[in-house]
C-alpha positions as CSV (number, residue, x, y, z in Angstrom):
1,X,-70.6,-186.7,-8.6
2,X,-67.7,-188.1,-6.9
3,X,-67.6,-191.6,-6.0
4,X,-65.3,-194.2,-3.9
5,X,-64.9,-197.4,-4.8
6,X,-63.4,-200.1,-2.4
7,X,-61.6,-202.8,-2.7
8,X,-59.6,-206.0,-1.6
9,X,-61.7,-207.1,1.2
10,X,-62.0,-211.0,1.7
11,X,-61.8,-213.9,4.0
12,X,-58.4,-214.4,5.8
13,X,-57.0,-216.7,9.1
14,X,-56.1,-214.9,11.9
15,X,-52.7,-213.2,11.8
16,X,-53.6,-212.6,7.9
17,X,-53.0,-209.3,6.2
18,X,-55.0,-207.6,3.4
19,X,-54.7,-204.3,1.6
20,X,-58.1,-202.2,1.2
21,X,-58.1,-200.0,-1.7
22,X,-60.2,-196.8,-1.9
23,X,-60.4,-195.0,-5.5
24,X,-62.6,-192.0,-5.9
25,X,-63.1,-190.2,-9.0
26,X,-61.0,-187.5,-8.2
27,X,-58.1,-186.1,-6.6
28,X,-57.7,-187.4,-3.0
29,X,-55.5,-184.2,-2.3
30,X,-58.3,-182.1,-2.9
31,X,-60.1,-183.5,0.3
32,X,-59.7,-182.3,3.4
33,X,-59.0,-185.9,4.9
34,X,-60.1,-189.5,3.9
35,X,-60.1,-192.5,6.2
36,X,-61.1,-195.7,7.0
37,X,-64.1,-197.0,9.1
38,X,-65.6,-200.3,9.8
39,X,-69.0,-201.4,11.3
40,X,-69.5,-204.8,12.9
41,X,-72.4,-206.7,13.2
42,X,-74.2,-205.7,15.7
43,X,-71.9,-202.6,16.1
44,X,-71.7,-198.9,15.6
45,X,-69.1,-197.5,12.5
46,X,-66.2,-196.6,13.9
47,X,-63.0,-194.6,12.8
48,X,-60.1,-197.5,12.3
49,X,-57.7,-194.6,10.5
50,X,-58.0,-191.1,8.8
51,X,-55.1,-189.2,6.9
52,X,-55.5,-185.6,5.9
53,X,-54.5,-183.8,3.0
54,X,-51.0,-182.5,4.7
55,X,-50.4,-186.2,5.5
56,X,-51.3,-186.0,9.1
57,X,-52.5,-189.8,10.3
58,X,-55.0,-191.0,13.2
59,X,-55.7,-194.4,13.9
60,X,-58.0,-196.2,16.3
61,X,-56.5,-197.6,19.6
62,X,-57.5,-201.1,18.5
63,X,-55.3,-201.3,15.4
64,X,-52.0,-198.9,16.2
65,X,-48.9,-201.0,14.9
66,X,-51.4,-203.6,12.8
67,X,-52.8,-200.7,10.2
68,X,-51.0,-198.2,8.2
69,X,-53.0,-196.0,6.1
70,X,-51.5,-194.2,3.1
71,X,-52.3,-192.3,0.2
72,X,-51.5,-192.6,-3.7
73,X,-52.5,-189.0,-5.2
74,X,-51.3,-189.7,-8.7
75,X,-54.0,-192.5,-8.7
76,X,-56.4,-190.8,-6.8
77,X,-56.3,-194.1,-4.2
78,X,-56.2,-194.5,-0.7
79,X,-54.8,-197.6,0.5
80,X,-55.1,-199.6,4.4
81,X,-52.7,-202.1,4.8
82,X,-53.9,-204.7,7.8
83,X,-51.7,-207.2,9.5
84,X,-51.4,-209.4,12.0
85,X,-55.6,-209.6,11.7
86,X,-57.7,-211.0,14.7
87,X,-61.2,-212.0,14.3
88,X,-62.7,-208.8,15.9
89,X,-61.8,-207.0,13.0
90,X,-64.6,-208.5,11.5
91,X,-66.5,-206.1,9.4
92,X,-67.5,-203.5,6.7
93,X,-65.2,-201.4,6.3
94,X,-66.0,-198.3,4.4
95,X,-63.6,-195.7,2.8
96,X,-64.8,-191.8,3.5
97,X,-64.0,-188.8,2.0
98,X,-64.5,-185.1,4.7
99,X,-64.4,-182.3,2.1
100,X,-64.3,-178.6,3.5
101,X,-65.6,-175.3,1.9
102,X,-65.3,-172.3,4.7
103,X,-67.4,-173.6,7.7
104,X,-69.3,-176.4,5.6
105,X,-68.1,-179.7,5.8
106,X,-69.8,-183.0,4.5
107,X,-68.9,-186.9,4.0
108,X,-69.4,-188.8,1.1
109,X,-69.1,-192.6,1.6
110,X,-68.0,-196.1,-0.5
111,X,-70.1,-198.9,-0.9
112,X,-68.0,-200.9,1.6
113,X,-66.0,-203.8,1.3
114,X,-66.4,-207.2,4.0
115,X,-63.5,-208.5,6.2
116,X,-64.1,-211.5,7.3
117,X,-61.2,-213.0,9.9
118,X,-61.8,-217.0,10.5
119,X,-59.7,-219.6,10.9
């Protein structure tokens, strides 16, 4: 069974950065995209950033130019870099995995990993 496993959440001051780390069991490449989302307190998850397995990138609205998500296939890792942080990115963030087999598609999900943003 394939797991994710993130890492590197924490508590930082506003205009902090982190790096989130996502390893799963197997090869990232062989997904059809992995990404990034976060749920707030309160709040519905949402997508912060999703890259697919040609290398395409989405991001959120909210965190264009603070995010960058990228992708380590020789460890099997996907990484989100987060600057300049502001205390609405307050949350869970989970790392997700879409894989596709002809017209079936399915999600599996990390644990998550809290970022708290508090001066």
């Amino acid at each position: 069974q394939v797991q994710l496993v993130e890492s590197g959440g924490g508590l930082v001051q506003p205009g902090g950065s982190l790096r989130l780390s996502c390893a799963a069991s197997r090869s990232v490449f062989s997904f059809h995209a992995m990404g990034w989302y976060r749920q707030a307190p309160g709040k519905e998850r949402e997508m912060v950033a999703t890259i697919t397995s040609d290398g395409t990138m989405n991001y959120a609205d909210s965190v264009k130019g603070r995010f960058t998500i990228s992708r380590d296939n020789a460890k099997n890792t996907v990484y989100l870099q987060i600057n300049s942080l502001k205390p609405e990115d307050t949350a869970v963030y989970y790392c997700n995995a879409r894989w596709v087999v002809g017209t079936k598609f399915g999600d599996l999900w990390g644990q998550g990993t809290q970022v708290t943003v508090s001066s």
